[in-house]
C-alpha positions as CSV (number, residue, x, y, z in Angstrom):
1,X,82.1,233.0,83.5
2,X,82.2,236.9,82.5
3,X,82.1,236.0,78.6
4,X,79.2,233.5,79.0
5,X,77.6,236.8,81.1
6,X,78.9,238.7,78.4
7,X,77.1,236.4,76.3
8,X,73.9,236.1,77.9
9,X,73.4,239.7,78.0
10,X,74.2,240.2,74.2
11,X,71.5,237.4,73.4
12,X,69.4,239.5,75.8
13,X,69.6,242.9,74.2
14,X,69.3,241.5,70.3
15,X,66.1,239.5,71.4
16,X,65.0,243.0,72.6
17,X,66.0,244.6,69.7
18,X,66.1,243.0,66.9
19,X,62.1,243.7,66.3
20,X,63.7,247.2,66.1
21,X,66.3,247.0,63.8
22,X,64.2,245.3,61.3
23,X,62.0,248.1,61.5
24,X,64.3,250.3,60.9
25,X,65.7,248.6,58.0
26,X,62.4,248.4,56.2
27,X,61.6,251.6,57.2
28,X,63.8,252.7,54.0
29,X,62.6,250.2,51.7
30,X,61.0,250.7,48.3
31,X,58.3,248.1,48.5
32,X,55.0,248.0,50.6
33,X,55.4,244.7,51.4
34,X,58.0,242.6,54.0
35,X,60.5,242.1,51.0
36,X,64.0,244.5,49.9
37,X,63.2,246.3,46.6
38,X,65.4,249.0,47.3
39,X,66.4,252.3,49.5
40,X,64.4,255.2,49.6
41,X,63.6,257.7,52.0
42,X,60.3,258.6,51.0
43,X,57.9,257.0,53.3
44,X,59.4,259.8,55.9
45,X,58.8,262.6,54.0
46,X,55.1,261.1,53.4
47,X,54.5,261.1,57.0
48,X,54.8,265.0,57.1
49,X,52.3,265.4,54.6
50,X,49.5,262.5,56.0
51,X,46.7,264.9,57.7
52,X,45.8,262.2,59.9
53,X,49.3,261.6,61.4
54,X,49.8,265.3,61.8
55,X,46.9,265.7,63.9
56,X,47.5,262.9,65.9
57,X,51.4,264.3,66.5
58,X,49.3,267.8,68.0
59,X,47.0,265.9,69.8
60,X,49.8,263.6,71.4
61,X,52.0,266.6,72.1
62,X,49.5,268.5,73.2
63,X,48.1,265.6,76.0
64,X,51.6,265.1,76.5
65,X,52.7,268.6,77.5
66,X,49.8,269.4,79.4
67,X,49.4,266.6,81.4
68,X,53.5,266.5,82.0
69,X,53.7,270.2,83.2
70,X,50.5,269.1,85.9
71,X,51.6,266.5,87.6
72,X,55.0,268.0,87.8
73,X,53.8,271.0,89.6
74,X,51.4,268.1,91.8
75,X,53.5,265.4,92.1
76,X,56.4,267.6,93.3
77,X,54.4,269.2,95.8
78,X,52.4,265.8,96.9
79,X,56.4,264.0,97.0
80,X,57.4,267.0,99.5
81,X,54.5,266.7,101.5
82,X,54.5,262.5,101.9
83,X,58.6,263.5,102.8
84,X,57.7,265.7,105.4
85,X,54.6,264.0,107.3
86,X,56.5,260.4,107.0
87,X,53.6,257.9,106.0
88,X,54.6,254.8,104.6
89,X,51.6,253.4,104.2
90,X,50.5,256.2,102.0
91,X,53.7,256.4,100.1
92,X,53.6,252.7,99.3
93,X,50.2,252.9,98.2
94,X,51.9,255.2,95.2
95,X,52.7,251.5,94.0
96,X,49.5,250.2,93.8
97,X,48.6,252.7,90.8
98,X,51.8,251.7,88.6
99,X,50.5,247.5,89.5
100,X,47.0,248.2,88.4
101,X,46.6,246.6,84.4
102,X,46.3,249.6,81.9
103,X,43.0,248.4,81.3
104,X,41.2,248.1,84.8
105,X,42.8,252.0,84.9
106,X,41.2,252.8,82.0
107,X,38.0,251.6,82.5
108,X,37.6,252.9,86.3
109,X,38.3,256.0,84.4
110,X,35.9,256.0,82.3
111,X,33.1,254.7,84.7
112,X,33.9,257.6,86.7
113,X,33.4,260.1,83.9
114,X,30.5,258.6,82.8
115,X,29.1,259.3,85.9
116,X,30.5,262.4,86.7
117,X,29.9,263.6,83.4
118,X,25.9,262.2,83.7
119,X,25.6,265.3,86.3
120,X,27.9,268.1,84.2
121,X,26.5,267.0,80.8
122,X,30.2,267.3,79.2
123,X,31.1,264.6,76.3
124,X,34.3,262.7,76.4
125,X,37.4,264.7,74.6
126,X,40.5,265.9,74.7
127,X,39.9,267.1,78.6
128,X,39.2,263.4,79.3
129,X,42.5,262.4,78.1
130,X,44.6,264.7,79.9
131,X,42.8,264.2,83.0
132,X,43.4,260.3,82.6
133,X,46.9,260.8,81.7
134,X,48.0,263.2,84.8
135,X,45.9,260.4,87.4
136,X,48.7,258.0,85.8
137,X,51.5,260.1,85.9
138,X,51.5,261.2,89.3
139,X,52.7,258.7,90.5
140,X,55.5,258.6,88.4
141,X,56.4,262.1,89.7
142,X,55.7,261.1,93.5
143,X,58.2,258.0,93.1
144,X,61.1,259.5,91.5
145,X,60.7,263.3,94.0
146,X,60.5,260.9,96.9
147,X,64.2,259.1,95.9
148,X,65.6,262.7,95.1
149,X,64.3,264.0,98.8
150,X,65.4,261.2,100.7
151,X,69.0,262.1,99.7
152,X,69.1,265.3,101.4
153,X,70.2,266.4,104.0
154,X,67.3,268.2,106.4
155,X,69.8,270.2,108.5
156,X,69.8,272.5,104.8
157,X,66.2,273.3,105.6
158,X,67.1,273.5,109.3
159,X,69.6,275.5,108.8
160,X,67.7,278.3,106.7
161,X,64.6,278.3,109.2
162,X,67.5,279.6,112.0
163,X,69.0,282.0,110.2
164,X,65.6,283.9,109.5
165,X,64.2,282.3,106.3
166,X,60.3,281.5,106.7
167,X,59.1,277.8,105.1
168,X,57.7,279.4,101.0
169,X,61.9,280.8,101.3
170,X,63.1,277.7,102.2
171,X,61.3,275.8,100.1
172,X,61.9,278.2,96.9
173,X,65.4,278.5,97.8
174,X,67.2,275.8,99.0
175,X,64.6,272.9,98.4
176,X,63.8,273.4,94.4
177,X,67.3,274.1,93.4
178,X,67.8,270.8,95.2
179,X,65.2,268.8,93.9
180,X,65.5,270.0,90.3
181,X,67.5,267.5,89.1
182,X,64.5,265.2,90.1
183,X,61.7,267.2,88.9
184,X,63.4,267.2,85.3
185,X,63.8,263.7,85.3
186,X,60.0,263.0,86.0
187,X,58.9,265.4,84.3
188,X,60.5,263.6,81.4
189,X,59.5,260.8,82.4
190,X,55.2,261.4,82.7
191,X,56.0,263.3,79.2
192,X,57.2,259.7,77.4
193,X,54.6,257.6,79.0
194,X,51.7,259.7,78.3
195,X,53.2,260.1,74.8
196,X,53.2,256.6,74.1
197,X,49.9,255.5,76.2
198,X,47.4,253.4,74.4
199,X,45.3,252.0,76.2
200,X,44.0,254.4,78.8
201,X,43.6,257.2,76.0
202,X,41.7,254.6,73.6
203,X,39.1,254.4,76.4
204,X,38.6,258.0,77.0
205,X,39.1,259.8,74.1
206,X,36.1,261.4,72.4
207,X,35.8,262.7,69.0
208,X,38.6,264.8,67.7
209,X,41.0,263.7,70.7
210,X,43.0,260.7,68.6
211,X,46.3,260.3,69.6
212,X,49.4,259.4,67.7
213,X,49.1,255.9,69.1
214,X,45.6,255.1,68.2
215,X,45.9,256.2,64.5
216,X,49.1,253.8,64.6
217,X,47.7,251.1,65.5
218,X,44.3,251.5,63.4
219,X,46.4,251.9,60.7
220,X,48.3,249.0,61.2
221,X,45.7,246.7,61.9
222,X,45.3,247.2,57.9
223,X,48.8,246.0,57.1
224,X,52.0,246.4,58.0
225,X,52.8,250.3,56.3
226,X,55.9,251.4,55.3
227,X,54.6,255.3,56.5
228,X,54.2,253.8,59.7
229,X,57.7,251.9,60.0
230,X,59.0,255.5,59.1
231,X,57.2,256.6,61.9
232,X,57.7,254.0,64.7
233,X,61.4,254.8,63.8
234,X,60.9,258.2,64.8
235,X,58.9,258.0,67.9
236,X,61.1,255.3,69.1
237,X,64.5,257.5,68.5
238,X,62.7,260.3,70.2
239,X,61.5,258.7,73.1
240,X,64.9,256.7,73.6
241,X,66.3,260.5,73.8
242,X,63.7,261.4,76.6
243,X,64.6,258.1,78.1
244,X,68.2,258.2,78.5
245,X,68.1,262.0,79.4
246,X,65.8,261.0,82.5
247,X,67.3,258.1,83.3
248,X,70.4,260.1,83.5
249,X,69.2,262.5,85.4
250,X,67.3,260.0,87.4
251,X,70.6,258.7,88.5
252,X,72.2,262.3,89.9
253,X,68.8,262.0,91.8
């Protein structure tokens, strides 16, 4: 029984990642098209000189950063606040957001704009974008805060309150230090899924606000591209880092 598990779960992972290793493989190869002409490393050092991709990596990076530190700082706070008031009902409506398709999100999004932006006369942009990606990542944060509070012990707090500490004290120094473990893993977290969102951004971005994903995938509706195997290879060894460092951490949560 354990070596057909054993197996199973091997057939599991290479279905999962076999699409991956051939990427990788013909990431290095000489030819432009899906056949082995020989090993080069040159479609990597062409994606540091393709304008297009460059700007895309700011813009990503950019979206990315902004919208990670925000929600952080929210979602941390919102997480605390659900912890202390003790509504369920609210904190399992957090799961509604992560259900809802990408693309009923993304087009409620940009209904709302449109409206909103009807009364500020302000175009679609790269302020669109982040705004999009911190509505979707707050939950994230909420989620993984709430698992890291519900571990401690509230005697701590308790504890500091009697011995002459008022609740900012408490909260800087006993329930941060606490939670931080937490707070780095979502924060990793919102970072790698508002790197690598698609869908949402596609529908809100204005001119000049492309992302890294959106020039990938207009520039592989055009063909299958050695520049952006070498690419995919990169963002996907980057984001596994983020991935395993916050799942990690996740886990000490």
């Amino acid at each position: 029984m354990k070596r057909f598990l054993a197996l199973y779960a091997g057939a599991a992972y290479l279905f999962l990642y076999a699409p991956l290793f051939v990427l990788g493989v013909f990431s290095f190869n000489a030819s432009k098209i899906a056949a082995w002409r020989g090993f080069t490393c040159n479609w990597y050092a062409k994606v540091f000189h393709d304008p297009a991709l460059l700007d895309g990596t700011m813009n990503s990076l950019t979206i990315a950063l902004v919208a990670t530190i925000v929600s952080t700082i929210i979602g941390t706070l919102a997480g605390y606040a659900l912890w202390k008031k003790r509504l369920p009902w609210l904190t399992n409506s957090l799961y509604l957001s992560l259900l809802t398709p990408e693309i009923v999100t993304g087009i409620s999004l940009l209904a709302f704009f449109e409206w909103a932006f009807h009364f500020l006369h302000v175009q679609l942009g790269m302020h669109t974008v982040i705004l999009a990606h911190i509505s979707f990542s707050l939950a994230y944060v909420v989620i993984v805060i709430l698992a890291r509070l519900r571990t401690l012990d509230p005697a701590l707090e308790e504890a500091a309150l009697d011995l002459g500490a008022n609740e900012w004290e408490v909260f800087r120094r006993i329930t941060v230090p606490l939670l931080l473990p937490g707070i780095i893993a979502a924060a990793l977290l919102c970072f790698t899924v508002s790197f690598d969102d698609y869908v949402i951004t596609s529908l809100v971005a204005g001119v000049n606000s492309e992302t890294l994903p959106m020039i990938i995938y207009a520039m592989a509706r055009k063909g299958v591209s050695p520049e952006v195997n070498a690419l995919s290879v990169m963002i996907t060894m980057g984001l596994g880092v983020f991935i395993l460092v916050a799942g990690r951490l996740e886990q000490r949560a």
